[in-house]
Backbone as a ProteinNet text record, in pm:
[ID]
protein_1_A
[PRIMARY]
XXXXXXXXXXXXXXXXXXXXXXXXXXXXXXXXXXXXXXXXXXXXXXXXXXXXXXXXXXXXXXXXXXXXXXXXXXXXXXXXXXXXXXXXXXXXXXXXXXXXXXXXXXXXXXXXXXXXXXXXXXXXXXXXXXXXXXXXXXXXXXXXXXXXXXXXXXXXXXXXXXXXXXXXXXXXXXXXXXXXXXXXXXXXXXXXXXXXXXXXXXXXXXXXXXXXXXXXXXXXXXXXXXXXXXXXXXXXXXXXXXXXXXXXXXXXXXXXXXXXXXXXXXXXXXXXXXXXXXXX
[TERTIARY]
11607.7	11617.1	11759.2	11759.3	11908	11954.3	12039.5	12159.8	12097.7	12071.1	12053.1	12080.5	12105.4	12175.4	12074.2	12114.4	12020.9	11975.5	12058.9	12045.6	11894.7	11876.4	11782.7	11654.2	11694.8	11621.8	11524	11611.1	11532.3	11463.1	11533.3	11464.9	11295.6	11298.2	11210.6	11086.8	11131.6	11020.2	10969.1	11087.1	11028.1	10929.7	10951.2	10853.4	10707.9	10699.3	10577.6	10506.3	10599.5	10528.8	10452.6	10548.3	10491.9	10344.9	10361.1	10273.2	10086.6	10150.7	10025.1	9964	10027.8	10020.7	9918.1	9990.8	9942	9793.3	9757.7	9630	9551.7	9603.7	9517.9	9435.8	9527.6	9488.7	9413.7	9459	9414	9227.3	9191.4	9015.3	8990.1	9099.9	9017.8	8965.5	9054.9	9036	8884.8	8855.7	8773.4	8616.4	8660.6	8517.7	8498.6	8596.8	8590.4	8715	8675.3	8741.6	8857.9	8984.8	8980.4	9162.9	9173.8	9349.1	9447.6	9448.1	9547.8	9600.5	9471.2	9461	9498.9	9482.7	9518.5	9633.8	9655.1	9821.5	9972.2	9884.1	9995.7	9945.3	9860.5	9802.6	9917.2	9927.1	10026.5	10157.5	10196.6	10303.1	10412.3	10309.4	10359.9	10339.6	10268.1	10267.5	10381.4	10416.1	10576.3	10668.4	10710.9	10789.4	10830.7	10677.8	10643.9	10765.8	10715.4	10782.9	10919.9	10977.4	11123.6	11197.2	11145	11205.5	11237.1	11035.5	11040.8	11171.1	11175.6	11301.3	11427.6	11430.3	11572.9	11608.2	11530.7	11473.4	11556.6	11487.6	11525.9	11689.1	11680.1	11802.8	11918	11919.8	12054.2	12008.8	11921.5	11914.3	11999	11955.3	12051.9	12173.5	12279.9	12402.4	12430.9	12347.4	12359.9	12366.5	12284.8	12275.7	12325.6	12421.6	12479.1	12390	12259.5	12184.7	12055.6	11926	11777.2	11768.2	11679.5	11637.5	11523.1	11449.4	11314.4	11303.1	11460.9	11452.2	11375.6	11309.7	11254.6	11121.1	11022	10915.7	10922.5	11027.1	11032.5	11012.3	11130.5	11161.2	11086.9	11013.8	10867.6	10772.5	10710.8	10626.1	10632.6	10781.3	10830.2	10843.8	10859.9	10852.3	10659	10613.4	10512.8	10408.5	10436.9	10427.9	10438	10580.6	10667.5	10575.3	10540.5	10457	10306.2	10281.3	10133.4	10146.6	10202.8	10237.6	10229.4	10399.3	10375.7	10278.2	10150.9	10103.6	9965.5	9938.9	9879.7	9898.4	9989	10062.2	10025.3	10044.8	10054	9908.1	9824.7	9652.9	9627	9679.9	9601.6	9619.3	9795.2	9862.1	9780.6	9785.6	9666.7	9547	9480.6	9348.8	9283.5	9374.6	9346.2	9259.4	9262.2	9148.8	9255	9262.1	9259.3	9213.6	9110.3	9024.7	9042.7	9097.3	9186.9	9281.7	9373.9	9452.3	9388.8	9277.3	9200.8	9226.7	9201.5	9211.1	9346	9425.4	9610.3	9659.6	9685.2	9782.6	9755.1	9644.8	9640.1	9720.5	9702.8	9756.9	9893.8	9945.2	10104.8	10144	10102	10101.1	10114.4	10008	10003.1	10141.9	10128.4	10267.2	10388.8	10406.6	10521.7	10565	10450.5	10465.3	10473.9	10421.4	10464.4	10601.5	10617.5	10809	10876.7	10847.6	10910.2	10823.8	10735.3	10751.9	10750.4	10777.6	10841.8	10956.6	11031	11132.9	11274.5	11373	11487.9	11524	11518.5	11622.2	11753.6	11762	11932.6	11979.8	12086.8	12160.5	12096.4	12125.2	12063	12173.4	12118.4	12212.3	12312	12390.8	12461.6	12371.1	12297	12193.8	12106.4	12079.2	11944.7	12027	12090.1	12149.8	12155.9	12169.7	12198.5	12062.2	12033.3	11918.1	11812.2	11800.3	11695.4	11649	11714.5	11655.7	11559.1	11661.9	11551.2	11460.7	11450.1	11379.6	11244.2	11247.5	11178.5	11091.2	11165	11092.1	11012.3	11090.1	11030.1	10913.8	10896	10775.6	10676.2	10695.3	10578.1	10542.9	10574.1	10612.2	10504.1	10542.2	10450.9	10314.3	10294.5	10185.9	10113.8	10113.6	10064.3	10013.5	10119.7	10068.7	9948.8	9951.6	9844.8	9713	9771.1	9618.8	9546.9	9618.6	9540.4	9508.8	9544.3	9497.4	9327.9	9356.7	9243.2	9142.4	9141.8	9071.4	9012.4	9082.1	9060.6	8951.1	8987.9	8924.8	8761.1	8763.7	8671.3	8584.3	8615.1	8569.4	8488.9	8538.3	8493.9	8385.7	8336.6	8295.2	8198.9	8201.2	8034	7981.4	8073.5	8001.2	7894.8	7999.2	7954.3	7819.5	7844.7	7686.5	7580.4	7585.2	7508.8	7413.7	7560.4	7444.8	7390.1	7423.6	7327	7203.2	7225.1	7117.2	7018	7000.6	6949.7	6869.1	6734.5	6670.5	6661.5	6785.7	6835.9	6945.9	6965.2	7065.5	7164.1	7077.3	7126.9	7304.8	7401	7543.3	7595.1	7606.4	7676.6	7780.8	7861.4	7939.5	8065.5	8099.7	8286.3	8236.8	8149	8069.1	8117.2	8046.8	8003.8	8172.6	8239.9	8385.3	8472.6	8407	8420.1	8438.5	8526	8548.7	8468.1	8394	8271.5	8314.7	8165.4	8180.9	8267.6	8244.2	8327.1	8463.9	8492.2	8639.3	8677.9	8643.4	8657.4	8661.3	8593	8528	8720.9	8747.4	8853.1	8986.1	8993.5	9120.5	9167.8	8988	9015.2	9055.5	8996.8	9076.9	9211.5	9236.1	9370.3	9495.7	9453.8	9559.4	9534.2	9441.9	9437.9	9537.5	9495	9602.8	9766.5	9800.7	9927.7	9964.4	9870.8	9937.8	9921.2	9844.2	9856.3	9983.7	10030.2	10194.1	10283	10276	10355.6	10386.5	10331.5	10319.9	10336.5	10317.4	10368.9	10543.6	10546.4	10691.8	10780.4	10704.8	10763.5	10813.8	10697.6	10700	10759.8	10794.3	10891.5	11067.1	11090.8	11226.7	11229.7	11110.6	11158.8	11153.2	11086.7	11129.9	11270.1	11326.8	11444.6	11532	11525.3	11643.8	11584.9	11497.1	11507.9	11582.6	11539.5	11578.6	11729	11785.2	11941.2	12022.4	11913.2	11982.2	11945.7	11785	11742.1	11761	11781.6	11744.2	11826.8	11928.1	11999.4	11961.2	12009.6	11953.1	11801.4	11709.9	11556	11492.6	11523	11473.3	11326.5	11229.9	11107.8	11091.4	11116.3	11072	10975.3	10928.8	10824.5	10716.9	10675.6	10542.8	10578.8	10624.6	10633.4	10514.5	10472.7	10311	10346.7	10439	10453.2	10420.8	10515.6	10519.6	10339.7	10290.9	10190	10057.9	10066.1	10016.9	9997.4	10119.2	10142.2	10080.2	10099.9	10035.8	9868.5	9842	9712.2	9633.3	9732.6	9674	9631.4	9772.2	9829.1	9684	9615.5	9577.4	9453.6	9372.2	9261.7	9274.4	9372.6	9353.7	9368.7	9422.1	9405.6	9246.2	9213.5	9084.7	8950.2	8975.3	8933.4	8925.3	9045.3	9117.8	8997	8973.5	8965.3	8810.8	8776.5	8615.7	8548.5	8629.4	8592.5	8602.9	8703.3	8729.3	8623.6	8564.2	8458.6	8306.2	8335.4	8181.8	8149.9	8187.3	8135.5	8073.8	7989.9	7925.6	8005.8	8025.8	8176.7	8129.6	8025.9	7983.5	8043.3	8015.2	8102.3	8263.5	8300.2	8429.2	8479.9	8376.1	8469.5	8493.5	8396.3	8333.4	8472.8	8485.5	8601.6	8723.6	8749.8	8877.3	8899.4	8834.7	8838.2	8847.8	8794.7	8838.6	8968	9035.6	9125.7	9276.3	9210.9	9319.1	9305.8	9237.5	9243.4	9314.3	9311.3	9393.7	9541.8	9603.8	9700.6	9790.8	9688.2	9722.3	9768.4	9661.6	9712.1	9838.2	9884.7	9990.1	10086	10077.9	10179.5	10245	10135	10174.4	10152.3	10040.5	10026.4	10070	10093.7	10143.3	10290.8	10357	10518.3	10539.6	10481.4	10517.1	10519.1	10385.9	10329.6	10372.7	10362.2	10339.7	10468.5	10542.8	10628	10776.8	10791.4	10956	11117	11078.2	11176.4	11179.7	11091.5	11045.7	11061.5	11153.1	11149.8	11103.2	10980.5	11039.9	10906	10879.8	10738.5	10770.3
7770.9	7844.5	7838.4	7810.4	7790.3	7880.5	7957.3	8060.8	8149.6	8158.1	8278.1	8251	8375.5	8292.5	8377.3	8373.6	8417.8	8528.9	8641	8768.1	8830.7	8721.5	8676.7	8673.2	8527.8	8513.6	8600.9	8640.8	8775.6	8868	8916.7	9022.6	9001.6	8861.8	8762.2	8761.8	8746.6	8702.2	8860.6	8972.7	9114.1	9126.6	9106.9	9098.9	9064.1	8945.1	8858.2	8951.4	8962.2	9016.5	9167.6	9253.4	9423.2	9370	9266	9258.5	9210.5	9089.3	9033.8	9155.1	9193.1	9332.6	9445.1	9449.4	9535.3	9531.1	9373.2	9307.9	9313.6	9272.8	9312.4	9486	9535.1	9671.1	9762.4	9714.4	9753.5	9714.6	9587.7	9485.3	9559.5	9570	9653.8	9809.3	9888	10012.6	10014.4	9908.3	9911	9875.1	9804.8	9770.9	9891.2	9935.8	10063.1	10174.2	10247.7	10373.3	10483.1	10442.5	10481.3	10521.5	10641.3	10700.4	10667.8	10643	10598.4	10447.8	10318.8	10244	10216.1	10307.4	10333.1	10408.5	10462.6	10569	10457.1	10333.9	10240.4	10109.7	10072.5	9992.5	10017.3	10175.6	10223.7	10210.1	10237.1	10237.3	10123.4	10015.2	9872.7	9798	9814	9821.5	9856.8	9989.4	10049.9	9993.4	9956.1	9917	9707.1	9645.4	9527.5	9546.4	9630.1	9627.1	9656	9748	9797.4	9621	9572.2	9444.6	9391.1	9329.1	9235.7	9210.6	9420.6	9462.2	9423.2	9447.6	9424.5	9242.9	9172	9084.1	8965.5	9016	8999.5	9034.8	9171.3	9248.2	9117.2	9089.9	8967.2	8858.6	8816.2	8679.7	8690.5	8833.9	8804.8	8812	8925.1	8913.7	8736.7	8713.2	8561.7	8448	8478.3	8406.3	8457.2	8561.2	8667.5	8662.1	8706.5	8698.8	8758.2	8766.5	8820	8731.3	8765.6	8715.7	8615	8643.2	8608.5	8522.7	8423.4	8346.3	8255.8	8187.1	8058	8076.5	7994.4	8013.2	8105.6	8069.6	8118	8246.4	8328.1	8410.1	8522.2	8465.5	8533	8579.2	8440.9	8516.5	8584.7	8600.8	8723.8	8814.3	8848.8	8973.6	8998.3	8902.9	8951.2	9000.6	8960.7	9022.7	9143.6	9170	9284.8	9393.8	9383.6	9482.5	9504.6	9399.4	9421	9503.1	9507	9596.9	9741.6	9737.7	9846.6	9947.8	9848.5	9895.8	9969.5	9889.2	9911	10028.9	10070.4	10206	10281.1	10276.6	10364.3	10422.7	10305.1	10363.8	10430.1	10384.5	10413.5	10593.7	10629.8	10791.9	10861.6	10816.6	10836.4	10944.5	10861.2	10833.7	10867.2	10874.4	10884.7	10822.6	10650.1	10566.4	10463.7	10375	10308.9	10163.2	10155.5	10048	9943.9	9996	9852.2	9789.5	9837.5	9780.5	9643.8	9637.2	9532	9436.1	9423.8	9338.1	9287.1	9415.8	9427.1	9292.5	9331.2	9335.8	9183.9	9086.9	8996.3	8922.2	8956.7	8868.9	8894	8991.9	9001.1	8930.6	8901.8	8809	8695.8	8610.9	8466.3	8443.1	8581.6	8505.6	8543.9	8592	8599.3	8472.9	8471.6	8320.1	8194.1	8202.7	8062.9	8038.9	8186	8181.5	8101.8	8135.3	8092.8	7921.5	7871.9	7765.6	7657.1	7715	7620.8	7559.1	7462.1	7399.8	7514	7492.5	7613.3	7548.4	7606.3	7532.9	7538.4	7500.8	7468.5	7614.2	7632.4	7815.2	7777.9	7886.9	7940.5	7867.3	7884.7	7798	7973	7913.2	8059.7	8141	8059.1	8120.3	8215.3	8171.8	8270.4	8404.2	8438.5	8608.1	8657	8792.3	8926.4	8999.3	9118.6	9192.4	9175.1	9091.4	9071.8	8951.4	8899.5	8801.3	8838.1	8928	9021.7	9123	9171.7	9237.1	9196.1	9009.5	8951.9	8888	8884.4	8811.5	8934.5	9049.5	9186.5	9204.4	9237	9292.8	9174.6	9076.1	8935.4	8947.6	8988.7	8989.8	9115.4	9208.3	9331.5	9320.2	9242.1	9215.9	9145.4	9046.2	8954.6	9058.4	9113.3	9234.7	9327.4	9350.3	9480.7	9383.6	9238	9170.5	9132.3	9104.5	9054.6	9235.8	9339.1	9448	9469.1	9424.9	9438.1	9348.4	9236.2	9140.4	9172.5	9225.7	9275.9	9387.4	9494.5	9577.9	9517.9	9469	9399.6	9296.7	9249.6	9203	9245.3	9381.2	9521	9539.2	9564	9610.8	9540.4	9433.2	9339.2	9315.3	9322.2	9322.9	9471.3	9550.2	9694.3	9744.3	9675.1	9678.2	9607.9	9518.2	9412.3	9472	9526.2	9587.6	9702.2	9793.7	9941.2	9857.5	9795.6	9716.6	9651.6	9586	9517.7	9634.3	9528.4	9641.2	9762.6	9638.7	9741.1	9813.6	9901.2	10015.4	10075.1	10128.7	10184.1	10111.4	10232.5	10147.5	10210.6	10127.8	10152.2	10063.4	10082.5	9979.2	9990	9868.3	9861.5	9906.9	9890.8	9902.6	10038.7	10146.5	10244.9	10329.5	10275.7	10309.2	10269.4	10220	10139.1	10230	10244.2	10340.5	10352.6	10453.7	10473	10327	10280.8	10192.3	10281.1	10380.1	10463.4	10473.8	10470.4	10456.5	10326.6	10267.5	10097	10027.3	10117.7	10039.3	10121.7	10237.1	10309.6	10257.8	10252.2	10164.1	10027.5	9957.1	9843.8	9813.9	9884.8	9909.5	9985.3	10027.4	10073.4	10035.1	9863	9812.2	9681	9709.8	9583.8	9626.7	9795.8	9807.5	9815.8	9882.7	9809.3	9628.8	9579.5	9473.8	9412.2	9445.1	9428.9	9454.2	9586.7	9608.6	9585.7	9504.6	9461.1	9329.2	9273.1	9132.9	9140.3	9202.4	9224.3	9255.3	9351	9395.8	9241.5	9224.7	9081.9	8956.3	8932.6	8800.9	8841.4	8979.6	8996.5	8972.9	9057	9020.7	8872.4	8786	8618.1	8572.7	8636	8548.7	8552.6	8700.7	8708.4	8676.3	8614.7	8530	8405.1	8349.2	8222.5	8153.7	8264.4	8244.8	8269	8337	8346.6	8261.6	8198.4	8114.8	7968.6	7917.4	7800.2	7740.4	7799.6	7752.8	7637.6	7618.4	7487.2	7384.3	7439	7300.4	7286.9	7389.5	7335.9	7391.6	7342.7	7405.2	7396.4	7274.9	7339.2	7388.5	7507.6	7611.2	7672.4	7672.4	7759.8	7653.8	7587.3	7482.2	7416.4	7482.5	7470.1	7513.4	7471.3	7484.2	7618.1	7636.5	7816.1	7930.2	7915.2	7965.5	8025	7902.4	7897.5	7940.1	7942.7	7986.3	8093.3	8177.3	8346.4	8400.1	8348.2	8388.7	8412.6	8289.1	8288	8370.5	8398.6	8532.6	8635.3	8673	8767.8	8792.8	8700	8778.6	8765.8	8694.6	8677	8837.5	8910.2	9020.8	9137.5	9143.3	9242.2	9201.3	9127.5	9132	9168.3	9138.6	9229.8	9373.9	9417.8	9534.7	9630.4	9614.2	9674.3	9645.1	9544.5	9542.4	9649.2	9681.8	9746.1	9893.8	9907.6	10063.3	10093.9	9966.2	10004.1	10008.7	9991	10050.1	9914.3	9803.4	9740	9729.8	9641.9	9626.1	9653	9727.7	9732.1	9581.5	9525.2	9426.1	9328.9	9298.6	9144	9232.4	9286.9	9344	9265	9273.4	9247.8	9115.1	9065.6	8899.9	8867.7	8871.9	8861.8	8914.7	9003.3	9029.3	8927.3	8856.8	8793.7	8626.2	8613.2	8481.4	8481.3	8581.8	8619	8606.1	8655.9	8593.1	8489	8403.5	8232.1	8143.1	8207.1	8201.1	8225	8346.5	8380.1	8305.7	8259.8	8205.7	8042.8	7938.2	7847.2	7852.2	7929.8	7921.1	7985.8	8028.2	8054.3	7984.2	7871.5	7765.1	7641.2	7578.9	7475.5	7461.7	7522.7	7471.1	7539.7	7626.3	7628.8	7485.3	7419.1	7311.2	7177.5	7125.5	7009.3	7002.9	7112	7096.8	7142.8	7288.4	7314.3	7219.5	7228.1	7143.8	7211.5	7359.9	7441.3	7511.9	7563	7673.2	7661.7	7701.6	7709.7	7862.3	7939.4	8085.9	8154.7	8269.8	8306.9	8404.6
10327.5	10202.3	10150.1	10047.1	9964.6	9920	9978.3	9871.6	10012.7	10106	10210.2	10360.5	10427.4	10552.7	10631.8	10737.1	10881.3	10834.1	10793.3	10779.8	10656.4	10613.2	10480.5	10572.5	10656.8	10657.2	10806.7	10855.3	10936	10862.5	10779.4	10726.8	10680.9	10605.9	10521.2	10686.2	10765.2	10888.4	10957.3	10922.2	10971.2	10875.3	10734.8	10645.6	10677.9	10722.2	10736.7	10857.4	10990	11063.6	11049.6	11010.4	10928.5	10881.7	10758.8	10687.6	10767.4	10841.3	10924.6	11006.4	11084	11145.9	11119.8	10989.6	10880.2	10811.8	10788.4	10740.8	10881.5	10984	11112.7	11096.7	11113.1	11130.3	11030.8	10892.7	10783.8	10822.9	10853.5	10909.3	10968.7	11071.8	11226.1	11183.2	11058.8	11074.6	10961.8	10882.2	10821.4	10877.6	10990.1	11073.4	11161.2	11202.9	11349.3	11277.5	11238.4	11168	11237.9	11358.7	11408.5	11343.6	11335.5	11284	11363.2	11447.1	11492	11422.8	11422.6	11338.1	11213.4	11148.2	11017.2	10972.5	11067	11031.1	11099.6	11177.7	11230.2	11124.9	11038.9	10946.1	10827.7	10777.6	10700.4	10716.1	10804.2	10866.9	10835.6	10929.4	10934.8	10797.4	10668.5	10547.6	10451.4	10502.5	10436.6	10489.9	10636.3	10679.2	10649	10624.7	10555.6	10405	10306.5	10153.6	10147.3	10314.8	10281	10302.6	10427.3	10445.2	10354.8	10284.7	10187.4	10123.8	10054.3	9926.7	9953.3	10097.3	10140.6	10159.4	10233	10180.7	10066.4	9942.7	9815.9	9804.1	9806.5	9753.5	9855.2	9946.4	9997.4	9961.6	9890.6	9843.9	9707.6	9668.2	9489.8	9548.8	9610.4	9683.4	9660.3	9740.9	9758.8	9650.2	9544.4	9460.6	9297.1	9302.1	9207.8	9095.1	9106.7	8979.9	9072	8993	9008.7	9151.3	9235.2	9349.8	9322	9219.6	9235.2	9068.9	9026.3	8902.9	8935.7	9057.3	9096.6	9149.3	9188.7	9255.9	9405.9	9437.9	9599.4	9554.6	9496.4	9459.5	9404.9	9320.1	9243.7	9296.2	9393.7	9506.4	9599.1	9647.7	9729.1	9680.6	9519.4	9469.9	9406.6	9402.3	9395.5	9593.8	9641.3	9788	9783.4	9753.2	9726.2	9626.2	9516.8	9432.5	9452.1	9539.3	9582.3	9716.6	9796.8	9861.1	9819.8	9765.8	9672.3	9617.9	9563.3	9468.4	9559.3	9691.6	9741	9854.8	9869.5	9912.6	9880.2	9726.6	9598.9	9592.7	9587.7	9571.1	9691.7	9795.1	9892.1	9949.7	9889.9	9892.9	9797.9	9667.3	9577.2	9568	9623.9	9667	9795.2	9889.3	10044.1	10124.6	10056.4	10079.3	10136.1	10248.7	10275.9	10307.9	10275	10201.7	10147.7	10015.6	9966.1	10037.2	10151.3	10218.5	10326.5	10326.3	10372.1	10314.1	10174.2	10099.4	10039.5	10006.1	9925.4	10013.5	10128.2	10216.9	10258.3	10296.5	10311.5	10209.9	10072.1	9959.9	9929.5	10010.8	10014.8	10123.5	10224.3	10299.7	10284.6	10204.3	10137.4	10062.6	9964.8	9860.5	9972.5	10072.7	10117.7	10195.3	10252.5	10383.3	10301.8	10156.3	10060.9	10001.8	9997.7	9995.4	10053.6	10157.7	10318.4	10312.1	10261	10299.6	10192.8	10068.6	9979.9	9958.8	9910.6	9932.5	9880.5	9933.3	9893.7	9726.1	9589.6	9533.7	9487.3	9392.1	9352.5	9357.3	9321.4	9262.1	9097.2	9076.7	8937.6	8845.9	8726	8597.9	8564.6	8491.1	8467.3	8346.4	8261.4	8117.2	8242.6	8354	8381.6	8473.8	8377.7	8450.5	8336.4	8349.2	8260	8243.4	8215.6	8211.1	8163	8001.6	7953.1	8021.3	8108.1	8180.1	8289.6	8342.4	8466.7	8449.2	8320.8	8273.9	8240.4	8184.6	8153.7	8240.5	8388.6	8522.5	8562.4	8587.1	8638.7	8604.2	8441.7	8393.7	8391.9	8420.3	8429.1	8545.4	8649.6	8826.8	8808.4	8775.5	8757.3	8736.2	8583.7	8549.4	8637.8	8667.3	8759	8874.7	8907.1	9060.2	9012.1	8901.4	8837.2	8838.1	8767.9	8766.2	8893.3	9015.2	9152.3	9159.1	9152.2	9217.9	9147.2	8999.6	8914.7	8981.2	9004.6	9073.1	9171.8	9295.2	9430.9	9374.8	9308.9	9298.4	9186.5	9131.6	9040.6	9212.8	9242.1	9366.5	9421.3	9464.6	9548.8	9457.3	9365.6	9261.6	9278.7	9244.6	9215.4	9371	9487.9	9626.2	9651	9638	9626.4	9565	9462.7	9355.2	9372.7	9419.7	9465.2	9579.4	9685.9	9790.6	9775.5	9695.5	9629	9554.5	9499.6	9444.9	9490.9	9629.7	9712.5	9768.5	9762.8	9858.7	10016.3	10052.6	10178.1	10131.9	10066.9	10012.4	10089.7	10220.4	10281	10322.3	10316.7	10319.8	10471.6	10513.6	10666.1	10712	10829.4	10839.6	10775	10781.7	10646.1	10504.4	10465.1	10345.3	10303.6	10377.4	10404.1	10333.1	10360.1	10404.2	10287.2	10140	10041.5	9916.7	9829.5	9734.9	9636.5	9529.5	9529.4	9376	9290.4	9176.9	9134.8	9047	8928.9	8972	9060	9087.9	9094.9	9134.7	9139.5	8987.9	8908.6	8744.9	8729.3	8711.5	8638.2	8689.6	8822.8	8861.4	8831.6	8830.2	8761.4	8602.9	8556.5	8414.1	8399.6	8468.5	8484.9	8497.9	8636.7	8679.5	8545.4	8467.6	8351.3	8248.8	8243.7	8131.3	8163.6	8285.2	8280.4	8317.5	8344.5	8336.5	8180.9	8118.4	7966.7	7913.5	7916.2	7881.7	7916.3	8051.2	8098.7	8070.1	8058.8	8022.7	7861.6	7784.4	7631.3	7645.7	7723.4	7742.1	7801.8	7888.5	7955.8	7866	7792.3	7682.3	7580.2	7531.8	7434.5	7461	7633.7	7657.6	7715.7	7722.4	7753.3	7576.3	7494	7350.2	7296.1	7349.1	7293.6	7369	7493.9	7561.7	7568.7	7538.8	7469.4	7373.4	7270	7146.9	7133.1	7218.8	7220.3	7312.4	7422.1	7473.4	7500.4	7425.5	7429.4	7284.7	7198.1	7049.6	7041.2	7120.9	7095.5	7177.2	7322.6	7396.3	7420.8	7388.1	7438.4	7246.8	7190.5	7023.9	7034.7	7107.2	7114.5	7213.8	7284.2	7413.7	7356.3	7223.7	7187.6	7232	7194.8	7233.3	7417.2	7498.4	7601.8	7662.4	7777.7	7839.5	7875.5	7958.7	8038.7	7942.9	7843.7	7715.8	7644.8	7636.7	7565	7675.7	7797.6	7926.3	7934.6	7927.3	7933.3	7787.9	7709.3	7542.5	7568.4	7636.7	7630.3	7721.1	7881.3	7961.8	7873.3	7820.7	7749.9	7640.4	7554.3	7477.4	7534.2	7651.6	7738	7797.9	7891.4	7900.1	7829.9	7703.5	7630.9	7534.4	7518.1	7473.5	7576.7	7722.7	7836.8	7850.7	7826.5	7817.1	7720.5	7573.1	7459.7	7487.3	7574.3	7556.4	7654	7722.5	7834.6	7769.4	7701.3	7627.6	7559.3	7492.5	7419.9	7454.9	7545.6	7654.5	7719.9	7750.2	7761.7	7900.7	7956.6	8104.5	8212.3	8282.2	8401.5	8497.1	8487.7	8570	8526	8401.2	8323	8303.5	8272	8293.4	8409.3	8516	8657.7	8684.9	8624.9	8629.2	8558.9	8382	8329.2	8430.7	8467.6	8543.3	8628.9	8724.5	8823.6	8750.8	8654	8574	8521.8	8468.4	8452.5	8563.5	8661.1	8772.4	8801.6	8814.2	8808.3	8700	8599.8	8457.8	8515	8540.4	8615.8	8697.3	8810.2	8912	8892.7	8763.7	8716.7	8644.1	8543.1	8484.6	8543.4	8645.6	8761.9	8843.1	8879.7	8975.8	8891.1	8861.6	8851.8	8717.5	8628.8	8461.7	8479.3	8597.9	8634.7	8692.8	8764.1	8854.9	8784.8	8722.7	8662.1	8522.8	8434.7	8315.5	8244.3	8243.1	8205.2	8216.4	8099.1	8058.6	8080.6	8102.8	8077.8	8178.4	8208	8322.9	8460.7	8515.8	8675.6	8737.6	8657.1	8714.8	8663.6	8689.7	8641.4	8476.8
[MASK]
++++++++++++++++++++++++++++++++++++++++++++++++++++++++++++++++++++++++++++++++++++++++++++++++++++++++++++++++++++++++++++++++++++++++++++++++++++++++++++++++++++++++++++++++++++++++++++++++++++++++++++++++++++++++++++++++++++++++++++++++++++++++++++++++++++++++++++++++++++++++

């Protein structure tokens, strides 16, 4: 990893382990219900996000700017907010449940950190606030949309088996947060990532525009660019259909297409396609 030294990268591997740990225990407590399980599932979860943070926080030291301007970077902060976020529901709520699911996918983006190539140091244009302001709230969004997903997931499994003639719910099932909470959270984590991602693409237009208009004059017809526009108005038209009564079933269906949307212009139109873009 480039711009970090041992101390990085320990922290980066306490990370991984909390977290694996964490996804262990989180399965186990959902198949066999047992508190001890789950109060060390938690545990090793919080102790997973302080790393991650800390983590991050000596990579910027390191790289005197945002931690997370590059791919590596991004998906360690998105690790980082899915975590988070999954804390958050779970204090909430007093459901543990979703941590079955959270915690694996903070996992993935953390361990891809760790095994993508290190790159260059940052250009000096990608520092100052509206820059990080602009990675942050995209970083955010993205985290609100896999939670929406996960939970939209839950949702059509959940329904499926109330629906099925064997009803009866036992098991991990059993142990599963009821639809109506699943339908409201999922619209929930849609609408902030809706504003977030508005908030986001407004502070990347205006440091574009103050700092690409010369050397990249078309950054507007850039694929990344035109990627995030198109999330952007794919989930707020999600968003407003759902307000307006729509099916919580295709809601979920849409949510979960929606993160595949996400997930391409994250990776594969940052990597392949974008001209400008090294960063989410």
């Amino acid at each position: 990893m480039s711009g970090t030294g041992l101390s990085n990268l320990l922290f980066g591997l306490l990370a991984l382990v909390c977290y694996g740990g964490a996804t262990l225990l989180y399965v186990t407590w959902l198949r066999h219900p047992k508190v001890s399980a789950g109060r060390l599932a938690t545990l090793l979860a919080a102790a997973g996000a302080v790393f991650n943070f800390v983590f991050l926080y000596v990579r910027s030291l390191a790289l005197k700017t945002v931690p997370y301007g590059d791919l590596l970077g991004s998906m360690a902060l998105f690790g980082l907010f899915l975590a988070a976020m999954s804390l958050i529901l779970e204090a909430r709520h007093h459901d543990r449940s979703l941590g079955a699911f959270l915690m694996p996918v903070s996992l993935f983006f953390l361990l891809h950190s760790f095994l993508l190539p290190g790159g260059s140091l940052p250009k000096q244009e990608m520092r100052g606030s509206i820059f990080a302001f602009h990675v942050t709230l995209n970083m955010l969004s993205y985290s609100a949309f896999a939670v929406a997903c996960a939970l939209s997931l839950l949702y059509l499994v959940l329904g499926r088996r109330l629906r099925s003639k064997r009803h009866v719910l036992n098991g991990p099932v059993s142990r599963l947060p009821s639809l109506s909470y699943l339908e409201r959270a999922a619209r929930t984590s849609i609408g902030v990532g809706v504003v977030s991602l508005a908030a986001g693409l407004t502070m990347g237009f205006l440091w574009a525009y103050k700092v690409w208009h010369v050397e990249h004059p078309g950054w507007l017809l850039d694929a990344k660019v035109w990627g995030s526009v198109v999330t952007f108005a794919f989930y707020l038209w999600v968003f407003v259909r759902a307000h307006r009564g729509a099916a919580p079933g295709s809601t979920a269906k849409l949510s979960i297409a929606g993160f595949v949307l996400v997930l391409l212009s994250y990776t594969a139109v940052n990597l392949f396609f974008s001209k400008v873009h090294s960063f989410a």
